[in-house]
RODO-2510 file (C-alpha; in nm, 4 decimals, decimal comma):
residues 142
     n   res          X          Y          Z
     1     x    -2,1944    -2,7944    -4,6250
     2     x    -2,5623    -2,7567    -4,6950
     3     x    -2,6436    -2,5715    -4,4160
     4     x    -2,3608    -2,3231    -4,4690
     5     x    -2,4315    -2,2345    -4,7979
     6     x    -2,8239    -2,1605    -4,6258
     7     x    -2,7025    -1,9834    -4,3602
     8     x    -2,4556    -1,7614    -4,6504
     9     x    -2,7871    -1,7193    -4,8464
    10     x    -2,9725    -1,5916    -4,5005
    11     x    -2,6807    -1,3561    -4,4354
    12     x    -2,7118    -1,2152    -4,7967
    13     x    -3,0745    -1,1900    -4,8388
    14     x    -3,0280    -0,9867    -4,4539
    15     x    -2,7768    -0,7763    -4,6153
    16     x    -3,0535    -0,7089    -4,8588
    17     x    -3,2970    -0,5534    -4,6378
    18     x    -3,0488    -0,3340    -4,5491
    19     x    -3,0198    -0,2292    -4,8934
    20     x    -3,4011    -0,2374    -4,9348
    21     x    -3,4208     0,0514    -4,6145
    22     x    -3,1046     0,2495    -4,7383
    23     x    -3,3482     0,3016    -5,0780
    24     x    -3,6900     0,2831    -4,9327
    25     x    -3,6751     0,5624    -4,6830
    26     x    -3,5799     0,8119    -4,9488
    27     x    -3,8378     0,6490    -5,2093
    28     x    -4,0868     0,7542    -4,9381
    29     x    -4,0338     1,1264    -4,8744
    30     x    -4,0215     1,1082    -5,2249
    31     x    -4,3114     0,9761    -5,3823
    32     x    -4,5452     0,8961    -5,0492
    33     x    -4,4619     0,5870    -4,8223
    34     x    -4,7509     0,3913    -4,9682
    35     x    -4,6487     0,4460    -5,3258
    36     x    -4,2820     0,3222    -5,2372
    37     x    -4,4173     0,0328    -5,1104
    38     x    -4,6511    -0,0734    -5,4107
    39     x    -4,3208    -0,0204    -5,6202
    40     x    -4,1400    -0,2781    -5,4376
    41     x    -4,4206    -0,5004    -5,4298
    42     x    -4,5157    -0,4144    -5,7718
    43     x    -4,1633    -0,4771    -5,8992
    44     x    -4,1563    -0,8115    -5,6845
    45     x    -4,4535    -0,9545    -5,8225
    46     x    -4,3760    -0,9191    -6,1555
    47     x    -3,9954    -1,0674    -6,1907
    48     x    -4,1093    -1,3343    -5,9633
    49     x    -4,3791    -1,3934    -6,2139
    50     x    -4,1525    -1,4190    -6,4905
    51     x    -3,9459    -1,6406    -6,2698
    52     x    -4,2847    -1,8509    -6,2556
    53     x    -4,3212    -1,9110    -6,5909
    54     x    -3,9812    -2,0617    -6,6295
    55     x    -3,9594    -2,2730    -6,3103
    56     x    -3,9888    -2,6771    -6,3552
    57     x    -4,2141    -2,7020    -6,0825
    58     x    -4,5252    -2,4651    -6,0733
    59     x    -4,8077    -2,5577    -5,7740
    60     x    -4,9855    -2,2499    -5,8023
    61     x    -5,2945    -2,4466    -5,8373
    62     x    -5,2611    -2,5372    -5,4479
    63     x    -5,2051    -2,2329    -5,3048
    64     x    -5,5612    -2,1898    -5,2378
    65     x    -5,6357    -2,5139    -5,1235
    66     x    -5,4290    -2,4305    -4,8089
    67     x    -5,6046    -2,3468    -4,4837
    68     x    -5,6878    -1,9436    -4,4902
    69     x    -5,4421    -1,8787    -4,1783
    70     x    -5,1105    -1,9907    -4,4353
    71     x    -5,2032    -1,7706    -4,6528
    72     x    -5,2441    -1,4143    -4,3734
    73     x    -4,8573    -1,4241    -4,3696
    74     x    -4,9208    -1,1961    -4,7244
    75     x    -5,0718    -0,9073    -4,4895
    76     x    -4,7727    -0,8712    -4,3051
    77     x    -4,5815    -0,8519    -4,6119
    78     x    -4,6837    -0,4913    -4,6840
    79     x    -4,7151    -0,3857    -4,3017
    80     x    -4,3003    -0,4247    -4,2411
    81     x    -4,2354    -0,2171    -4,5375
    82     x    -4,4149     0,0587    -4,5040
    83     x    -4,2938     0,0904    -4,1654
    84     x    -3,9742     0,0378    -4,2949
    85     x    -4,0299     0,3597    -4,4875
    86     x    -4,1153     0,5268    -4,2700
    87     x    -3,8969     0,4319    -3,9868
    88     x    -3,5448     0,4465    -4,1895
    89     x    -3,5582     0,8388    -4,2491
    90     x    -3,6456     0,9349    -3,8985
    91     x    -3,4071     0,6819    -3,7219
    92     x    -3,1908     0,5464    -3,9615
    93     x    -3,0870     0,2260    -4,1577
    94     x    -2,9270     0,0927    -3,8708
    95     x    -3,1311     0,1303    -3,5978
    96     x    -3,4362     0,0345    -3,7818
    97     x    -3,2673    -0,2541    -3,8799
    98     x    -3,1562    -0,3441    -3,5467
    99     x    -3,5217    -0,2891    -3,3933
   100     x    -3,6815    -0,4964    -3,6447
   101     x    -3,4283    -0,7848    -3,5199
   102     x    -3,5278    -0,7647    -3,2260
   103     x    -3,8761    -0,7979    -3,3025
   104     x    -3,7883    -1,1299    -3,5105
   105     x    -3,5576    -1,2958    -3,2669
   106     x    -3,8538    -1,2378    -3,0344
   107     x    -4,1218    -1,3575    -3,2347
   108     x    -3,8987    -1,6132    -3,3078
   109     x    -3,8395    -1,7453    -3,0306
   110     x    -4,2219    -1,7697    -2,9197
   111     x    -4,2792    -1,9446    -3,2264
   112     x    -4,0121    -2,2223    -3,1495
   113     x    -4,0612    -2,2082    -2,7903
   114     x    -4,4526    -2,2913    -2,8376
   115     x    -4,4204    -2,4781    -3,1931
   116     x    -4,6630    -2,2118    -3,3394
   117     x    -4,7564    -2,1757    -3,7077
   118     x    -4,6884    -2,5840    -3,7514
   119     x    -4,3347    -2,5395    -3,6780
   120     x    -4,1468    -2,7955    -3,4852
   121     x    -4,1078    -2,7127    -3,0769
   122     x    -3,7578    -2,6237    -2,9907
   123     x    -3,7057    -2,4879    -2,6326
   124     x    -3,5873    -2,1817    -2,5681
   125     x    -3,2494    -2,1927    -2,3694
   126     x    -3,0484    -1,9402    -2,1594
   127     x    -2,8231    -1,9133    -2,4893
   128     x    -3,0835    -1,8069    -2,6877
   129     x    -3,2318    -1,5726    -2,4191
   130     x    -2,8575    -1,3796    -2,3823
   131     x    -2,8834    -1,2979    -2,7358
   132     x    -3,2425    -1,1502    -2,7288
   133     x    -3,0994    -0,9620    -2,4297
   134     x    -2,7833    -0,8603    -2,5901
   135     x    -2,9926    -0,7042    -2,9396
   136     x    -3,1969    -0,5136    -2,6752
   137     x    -2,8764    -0,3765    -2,5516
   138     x    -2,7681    -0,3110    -2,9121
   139     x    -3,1580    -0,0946    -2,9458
   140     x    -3,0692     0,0878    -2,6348
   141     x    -2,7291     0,2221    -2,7341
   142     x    -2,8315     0,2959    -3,0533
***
């Protein structure tokens, strides 16, 4: 039941980035890719900071005790939306969205392939490999 109710919260929060290009895109003609971005990161930053102050369980204090390399994952943060800014207006929500699956199941797959990043190894199979194919398919007729 537990893993349903993750898998519900991963279809949502997908759903979301949808929603996040549909607005984005226009932002960004708007008021300059890079500005749309800050908002959303400004925006971020702070209700997750009020979040912070409420939550139980604060371990701030060890976020820079991690190794340097945990903590790069922050650069890429900014990268995928402004290229999700600029993407969604010339191509649309749909196929950006699309392309920037495939791109994850990709990467994704490396990762678990090769157990990269400290995650655990789990072998790519012909299964997994027909649906990388089949969202490249999806790119192409889009």
């Amino acid at each position: 039941m537990q893993q349903a109710i993750i898998l519900l919260m991963v279809l949502v929060a997908g759903m979301g980035l949808s929603v996040e290009a549909g607005l984005l895109g226009p932002l960004g003609e708007q008021v300059g890719h890079l500005s749309a971005t800050l908002s959303i990161f400004l925006v971020g930053a702070l209700l997750l900071s009020l979040v912070l102050v409420f939550a139980p369980r604060r371990q701030l204090g060890h976020l820079f005790a991690q190794p340097r390399w945990m903590l790069t994952g922050s650069i890429l943060g900014p990268i995928y939306v402004i290229i999700l800014t600029i993407a969604t207006p010339l191509v649309g929500v749909g196929m950006t969205m699309v392309g920037i699956l495939c791109g994850q199941v990709a990467a994704s797959l490396a990762i678990d392939h090769f157990g990269l990043l400290g995650s655990e190894r789990r072998a790519v199979d012909a299964y997994r490999l027909q649906a990388l194919v089949m969202i490249l398919a999806a790119l192409w007729l889009m």
